[in-house]
KETILO-120500 format. One record per atom (N, C-alpha, C): residue number from 1; atom name; x negated, y negated, z. Coordinates in Angstrom, 3 decimals, always signed. Example, Ala and Ser with C-alpha at 12.3 -4.5 7.8 and 13.67 -1.06 7.14 Angstrom:
% residues 2
n / atom / px / py / pz
1 / N / -13.190 / +5.690 / +7.800
1 / CA / -12.300 / +4.500 / +7.800
1 / C / -13.200 / +3.300 / +7.800
2 / N / -12.850 / +2.250 / +7.080
2 / CA / -13.670 / +1.060 / +7.140
2 / C / -12.900 / -0.030 / +7.870
//
This chain:
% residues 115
n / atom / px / py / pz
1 / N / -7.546 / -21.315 / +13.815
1 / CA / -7.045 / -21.589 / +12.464
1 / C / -7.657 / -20.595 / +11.487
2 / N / -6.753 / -19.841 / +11.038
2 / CA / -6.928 / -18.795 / +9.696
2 / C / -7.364 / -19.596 / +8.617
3 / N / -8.915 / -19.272 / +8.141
3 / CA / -9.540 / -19.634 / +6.704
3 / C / -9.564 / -18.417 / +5.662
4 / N / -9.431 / -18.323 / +4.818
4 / CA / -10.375 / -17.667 / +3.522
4 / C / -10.865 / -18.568 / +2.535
5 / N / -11.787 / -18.667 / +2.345
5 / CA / -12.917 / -19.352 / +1.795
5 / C / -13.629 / -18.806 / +0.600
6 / N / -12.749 / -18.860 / -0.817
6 / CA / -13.345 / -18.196 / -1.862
6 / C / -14.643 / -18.862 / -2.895
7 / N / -15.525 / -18.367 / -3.184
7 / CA / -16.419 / -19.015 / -4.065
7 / C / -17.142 / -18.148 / -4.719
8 / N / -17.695 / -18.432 / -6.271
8 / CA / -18.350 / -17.797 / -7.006
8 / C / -17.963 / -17.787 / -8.385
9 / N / -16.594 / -18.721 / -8.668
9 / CA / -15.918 / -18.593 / -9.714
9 / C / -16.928 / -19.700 / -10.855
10 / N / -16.481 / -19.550 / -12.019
10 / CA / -17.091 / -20.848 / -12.634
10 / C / -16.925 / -20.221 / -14.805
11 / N / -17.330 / -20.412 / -15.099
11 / CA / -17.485 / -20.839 / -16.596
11 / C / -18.641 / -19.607 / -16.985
12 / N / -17.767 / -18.517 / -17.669
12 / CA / -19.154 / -17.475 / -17.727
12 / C / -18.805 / -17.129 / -19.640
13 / N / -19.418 / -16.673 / -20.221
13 / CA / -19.442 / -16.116 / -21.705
13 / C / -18.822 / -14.787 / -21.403
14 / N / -17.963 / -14.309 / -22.402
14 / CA / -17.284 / -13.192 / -22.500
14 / C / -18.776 / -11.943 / -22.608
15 / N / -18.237 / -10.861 / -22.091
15 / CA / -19.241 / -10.220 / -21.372
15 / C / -20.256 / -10.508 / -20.159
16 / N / -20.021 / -11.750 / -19.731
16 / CA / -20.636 / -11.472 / -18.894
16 / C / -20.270 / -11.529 / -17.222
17 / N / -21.054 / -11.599 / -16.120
17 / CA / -20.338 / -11.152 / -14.577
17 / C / -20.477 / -11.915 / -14.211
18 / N / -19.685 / -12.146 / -12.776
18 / CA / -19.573 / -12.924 / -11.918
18 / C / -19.627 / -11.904 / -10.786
19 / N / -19.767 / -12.666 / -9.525
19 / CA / -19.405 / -11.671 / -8.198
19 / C / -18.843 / -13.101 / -7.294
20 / N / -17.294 / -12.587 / -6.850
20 / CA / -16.777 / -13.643 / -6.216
20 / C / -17.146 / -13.137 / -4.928
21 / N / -16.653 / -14.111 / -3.817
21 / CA / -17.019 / -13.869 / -2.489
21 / C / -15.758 / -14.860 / -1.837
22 / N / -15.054 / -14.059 / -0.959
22 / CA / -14.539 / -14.604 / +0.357
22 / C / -14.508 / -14.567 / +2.046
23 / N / -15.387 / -15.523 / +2.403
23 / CA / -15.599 / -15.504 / +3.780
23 / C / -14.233 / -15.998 / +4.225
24 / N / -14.089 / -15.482 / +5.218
24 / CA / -13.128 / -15.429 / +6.138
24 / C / -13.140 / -15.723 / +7.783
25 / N / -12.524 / -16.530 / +8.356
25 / CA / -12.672 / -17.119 / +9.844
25 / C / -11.143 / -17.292 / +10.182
26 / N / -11.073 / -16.656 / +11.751
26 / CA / -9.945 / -17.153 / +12.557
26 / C / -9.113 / -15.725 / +12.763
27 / N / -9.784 / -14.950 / +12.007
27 / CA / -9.013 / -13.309 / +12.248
27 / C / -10.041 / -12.277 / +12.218
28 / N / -9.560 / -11.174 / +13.060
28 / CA / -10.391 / -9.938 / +13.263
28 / C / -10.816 / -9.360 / +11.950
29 / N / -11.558 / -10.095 / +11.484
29 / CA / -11.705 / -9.254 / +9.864
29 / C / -11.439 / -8.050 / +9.514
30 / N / -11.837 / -7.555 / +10.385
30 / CA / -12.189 / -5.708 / +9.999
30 / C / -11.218 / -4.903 / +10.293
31 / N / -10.255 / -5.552 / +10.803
31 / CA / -9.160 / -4.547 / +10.884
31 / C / -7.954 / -5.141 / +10.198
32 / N / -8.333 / -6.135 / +8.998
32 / CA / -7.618 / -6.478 / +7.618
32 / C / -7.841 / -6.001 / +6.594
33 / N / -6.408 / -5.504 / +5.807
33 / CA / -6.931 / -5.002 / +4.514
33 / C / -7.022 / -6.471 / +3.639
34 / N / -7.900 / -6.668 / +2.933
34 / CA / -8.355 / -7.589 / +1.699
34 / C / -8.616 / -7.445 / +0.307
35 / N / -8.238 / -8.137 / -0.239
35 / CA / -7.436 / -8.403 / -1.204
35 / C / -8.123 / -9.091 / -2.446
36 / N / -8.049 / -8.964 / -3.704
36 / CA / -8.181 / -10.248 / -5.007
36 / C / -7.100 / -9.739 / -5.431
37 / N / -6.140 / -10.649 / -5.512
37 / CA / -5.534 / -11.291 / -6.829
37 / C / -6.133 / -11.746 / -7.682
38 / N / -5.110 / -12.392 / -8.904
38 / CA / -5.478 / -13.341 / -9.992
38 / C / -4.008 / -13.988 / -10.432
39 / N / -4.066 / -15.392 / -10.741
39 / CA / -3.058 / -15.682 / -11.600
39 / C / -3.505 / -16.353 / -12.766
40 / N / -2.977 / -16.106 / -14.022
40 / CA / -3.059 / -16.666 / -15.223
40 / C / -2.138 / -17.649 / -15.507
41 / N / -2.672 / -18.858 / -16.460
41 / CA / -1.443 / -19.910 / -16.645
41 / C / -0.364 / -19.082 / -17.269
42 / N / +1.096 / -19.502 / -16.536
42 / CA / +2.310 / -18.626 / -17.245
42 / C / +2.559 / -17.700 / -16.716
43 / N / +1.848 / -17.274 / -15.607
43 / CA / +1.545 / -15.880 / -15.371
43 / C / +2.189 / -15.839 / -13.769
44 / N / +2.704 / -14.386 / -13.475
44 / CA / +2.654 / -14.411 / -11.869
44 / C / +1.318 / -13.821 / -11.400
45 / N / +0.802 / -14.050 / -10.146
45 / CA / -0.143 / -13.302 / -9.297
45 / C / +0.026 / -11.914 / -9.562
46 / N / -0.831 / -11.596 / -9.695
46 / CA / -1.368 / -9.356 / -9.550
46 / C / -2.178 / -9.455 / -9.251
47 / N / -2.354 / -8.199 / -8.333
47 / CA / -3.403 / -7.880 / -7.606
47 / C / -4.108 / -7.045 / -8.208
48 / N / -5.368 / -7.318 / -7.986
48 / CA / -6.861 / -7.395 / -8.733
48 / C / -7.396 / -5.946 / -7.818
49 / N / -7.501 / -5.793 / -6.888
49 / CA / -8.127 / -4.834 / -6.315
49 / C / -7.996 / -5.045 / -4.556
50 / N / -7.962 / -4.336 / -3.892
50 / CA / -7.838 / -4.349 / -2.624
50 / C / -8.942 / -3.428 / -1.691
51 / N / -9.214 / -3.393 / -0.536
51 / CA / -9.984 / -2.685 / +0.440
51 / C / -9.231 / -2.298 / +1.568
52 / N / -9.040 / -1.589 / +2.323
52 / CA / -8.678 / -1.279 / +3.848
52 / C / -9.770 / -1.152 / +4.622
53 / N / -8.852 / -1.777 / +5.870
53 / CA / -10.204 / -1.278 / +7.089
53 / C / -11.137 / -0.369 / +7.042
54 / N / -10.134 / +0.813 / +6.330
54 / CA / -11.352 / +1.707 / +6.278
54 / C / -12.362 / +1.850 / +5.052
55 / N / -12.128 / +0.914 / +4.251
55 / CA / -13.047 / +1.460 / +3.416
55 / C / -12.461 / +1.759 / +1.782
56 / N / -11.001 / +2.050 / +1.583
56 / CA / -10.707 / +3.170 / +1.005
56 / C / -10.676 / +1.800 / -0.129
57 / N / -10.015 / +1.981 / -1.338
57 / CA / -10.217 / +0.679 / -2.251
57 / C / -9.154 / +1.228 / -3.463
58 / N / -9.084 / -0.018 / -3.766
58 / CA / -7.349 / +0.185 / -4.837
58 / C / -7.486 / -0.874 / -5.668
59 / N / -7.518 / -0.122 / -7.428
59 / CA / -7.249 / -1.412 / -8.352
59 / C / -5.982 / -1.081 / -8.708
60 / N / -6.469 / -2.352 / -9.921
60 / CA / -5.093 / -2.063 / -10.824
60 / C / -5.356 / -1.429 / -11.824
61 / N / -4.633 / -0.600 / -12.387
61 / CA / -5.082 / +0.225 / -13.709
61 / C / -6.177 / -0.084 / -14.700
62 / N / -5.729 / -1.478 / -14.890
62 / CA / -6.170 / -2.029 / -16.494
62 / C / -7.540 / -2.341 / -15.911
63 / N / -7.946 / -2.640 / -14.339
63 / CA / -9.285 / -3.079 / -14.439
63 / C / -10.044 / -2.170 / -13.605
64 / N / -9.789 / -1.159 / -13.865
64 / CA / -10.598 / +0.309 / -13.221
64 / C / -11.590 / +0.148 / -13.897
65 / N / -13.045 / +0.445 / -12.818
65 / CA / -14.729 / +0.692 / -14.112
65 / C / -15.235 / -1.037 / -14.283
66 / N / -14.369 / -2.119 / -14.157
66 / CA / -14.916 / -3.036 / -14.590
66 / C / -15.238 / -4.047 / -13.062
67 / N / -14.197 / -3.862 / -12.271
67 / CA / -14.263 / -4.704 / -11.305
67 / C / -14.506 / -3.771 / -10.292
68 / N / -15.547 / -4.035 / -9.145
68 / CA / -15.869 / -3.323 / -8.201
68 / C / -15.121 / -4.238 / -6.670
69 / N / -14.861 / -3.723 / -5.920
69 / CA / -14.287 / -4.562 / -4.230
69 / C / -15.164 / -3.997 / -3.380
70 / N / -15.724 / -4.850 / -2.331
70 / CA / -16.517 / -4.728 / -1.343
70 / C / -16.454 / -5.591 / -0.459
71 / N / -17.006 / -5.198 / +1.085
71 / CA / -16.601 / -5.547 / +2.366
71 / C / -17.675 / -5.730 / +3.363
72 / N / -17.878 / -6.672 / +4.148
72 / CA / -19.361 / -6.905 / +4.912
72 / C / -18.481 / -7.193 / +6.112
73 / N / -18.505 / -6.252 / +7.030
73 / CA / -17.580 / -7.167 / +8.134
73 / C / -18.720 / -7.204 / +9.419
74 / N / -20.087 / -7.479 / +9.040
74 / CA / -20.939 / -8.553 / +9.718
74 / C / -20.903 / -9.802 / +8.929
75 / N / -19.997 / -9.830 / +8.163
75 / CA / -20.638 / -11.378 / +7.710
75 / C / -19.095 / -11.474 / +7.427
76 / N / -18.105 / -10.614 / +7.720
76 / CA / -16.929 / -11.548 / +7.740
76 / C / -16.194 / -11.897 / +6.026
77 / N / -16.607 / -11.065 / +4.907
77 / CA / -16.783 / -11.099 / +3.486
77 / C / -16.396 / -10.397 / +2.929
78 / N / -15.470 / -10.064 / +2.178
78 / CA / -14.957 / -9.554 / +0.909
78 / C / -15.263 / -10.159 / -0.399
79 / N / -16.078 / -9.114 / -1.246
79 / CA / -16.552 / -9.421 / -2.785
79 / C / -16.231 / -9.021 / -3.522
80 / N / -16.248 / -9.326 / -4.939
80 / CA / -15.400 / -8.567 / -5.979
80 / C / -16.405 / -9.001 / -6.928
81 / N / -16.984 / -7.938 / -7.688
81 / CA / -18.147 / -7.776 / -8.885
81 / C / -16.967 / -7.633 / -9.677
82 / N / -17.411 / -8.172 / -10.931
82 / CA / -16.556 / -8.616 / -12.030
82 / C / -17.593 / -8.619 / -13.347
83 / N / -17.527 / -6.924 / -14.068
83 / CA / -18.438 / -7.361 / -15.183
83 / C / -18.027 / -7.136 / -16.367
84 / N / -18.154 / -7.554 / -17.361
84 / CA / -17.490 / -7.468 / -18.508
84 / C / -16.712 / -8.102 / -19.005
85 / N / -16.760 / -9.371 / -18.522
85 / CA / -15.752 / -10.504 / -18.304
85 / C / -14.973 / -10.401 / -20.045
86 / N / -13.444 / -10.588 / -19.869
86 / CA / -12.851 / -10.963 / -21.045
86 / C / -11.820 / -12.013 / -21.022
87 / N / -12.075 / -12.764 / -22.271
87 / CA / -11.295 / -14.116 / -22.102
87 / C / -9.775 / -13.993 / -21.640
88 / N / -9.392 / -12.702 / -21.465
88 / CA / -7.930 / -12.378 / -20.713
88 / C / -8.033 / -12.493 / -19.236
89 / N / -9.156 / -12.567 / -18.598
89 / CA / -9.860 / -12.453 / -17.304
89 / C / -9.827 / -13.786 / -16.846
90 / N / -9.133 / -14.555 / -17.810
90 / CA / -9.322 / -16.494 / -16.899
90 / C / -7.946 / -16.497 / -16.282
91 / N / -8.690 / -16.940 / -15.031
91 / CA / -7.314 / -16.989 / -13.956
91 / C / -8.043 / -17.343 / -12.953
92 / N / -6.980 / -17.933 / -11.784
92 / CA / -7.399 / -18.542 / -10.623
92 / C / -7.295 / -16.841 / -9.881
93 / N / -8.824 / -16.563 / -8.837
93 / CA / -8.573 / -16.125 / -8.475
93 / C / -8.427 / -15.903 / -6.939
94 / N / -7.765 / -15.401 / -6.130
94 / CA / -7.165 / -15.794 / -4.576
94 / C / -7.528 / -14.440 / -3.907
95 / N / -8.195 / -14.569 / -2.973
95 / CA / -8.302 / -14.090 / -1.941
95 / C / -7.034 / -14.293 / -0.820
96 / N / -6.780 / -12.449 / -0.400
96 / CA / -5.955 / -12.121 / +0.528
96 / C / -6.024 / -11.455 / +2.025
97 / N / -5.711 / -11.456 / +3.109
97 / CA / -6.110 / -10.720 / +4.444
97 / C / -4.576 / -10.334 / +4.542
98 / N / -4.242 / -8.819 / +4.670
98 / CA / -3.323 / -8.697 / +5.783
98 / C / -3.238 / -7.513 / +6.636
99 / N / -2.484 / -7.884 / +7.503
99 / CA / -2.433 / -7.269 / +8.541
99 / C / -0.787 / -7.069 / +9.467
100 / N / -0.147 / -5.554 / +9.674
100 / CA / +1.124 / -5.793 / +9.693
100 / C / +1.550 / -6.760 / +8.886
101 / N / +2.508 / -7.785 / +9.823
101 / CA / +2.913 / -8.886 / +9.571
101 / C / +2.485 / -10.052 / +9.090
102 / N / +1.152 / -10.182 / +9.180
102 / CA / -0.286 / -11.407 / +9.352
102 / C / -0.599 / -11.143 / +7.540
103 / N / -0.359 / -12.301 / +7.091
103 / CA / -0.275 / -12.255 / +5.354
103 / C / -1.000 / -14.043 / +5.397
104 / N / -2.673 / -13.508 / +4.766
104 / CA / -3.172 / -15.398 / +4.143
104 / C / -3.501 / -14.980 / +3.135
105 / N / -3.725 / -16.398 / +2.256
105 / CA / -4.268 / -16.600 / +1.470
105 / C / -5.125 / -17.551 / +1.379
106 / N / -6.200 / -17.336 / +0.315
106 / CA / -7.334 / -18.642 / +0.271
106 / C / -6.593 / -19.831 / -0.867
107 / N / -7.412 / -20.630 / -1.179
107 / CA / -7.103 / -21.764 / -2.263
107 / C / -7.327 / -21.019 / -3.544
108 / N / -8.024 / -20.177 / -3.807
108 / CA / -8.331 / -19.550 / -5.320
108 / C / -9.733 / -20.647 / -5.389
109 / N / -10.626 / -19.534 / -6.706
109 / CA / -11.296 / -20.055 / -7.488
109 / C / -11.022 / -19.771 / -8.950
110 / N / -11.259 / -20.890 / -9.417
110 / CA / -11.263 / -20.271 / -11.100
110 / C / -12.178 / -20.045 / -11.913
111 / N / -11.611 / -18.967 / -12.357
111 / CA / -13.227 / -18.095 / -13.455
111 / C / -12.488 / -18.190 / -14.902
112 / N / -12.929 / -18.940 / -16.063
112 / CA / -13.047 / -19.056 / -16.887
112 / C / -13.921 / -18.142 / -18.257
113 / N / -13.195 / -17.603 / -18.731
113 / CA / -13.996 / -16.948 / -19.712
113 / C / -13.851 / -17.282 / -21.086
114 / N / -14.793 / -17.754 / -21.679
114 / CA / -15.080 / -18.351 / -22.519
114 / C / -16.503 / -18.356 / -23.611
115 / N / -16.363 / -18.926 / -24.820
115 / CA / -17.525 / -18.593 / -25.502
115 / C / -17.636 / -19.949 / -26.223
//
């Protein structure tokens, strides 16, 4: 059974960071590219930043410099440093694995930015 298992989200003051984390079980990690999204109320899902097997890493424009993506595939983990938090930044955010055809998702956490 395919997990992603996101945590780290929570209630932070504008400017400041979070670092999310998704462990992952039931797939070859390391030869998945992974993923953050985000969705905002009202909003569709966009993708937040991504990793490939190899390494290589992909945002989205608007959050170049602020959000960093990273990969532990001894521990099975994809992280996403998040600093500079802005109250446009509240959204559930979801962890992704895919592979070819092989597309999960986690439950999301939500990060709140607020003052």
């Amino acid at each position: 059974q395919v997990q992603l298992v996101e945590s780290g989200g929570g209630l932070v003051q504008p400017g400041g960071s979070l670092r999310l984390s998704c462990a992952a079980s039931g797939i070859t990690f390391s030869i998945y590219t992974m993923g953050w999204y985000r969705q905002a109320p009202g909003k569709q899902r966009e993708l937040v930043a991504s990793i490939t097997s190899g390494g290589r890493t992909n945002y989205a424009d608007s959050e170049k410099g602020r959000f960093t993506i990273s990969r532990d595939n001894t521990k099975n983990t994809v992280y996403l440093q998040v600093n500079s938090l802005k109250p446009v930044d509240t959204a559930v955010y979801f962890c992704n694995a895919a592979f070819s055809s092989l597309d999960y998702w986690g439950q999301g956490t939500q990060v709140t930015v607020s003052s």
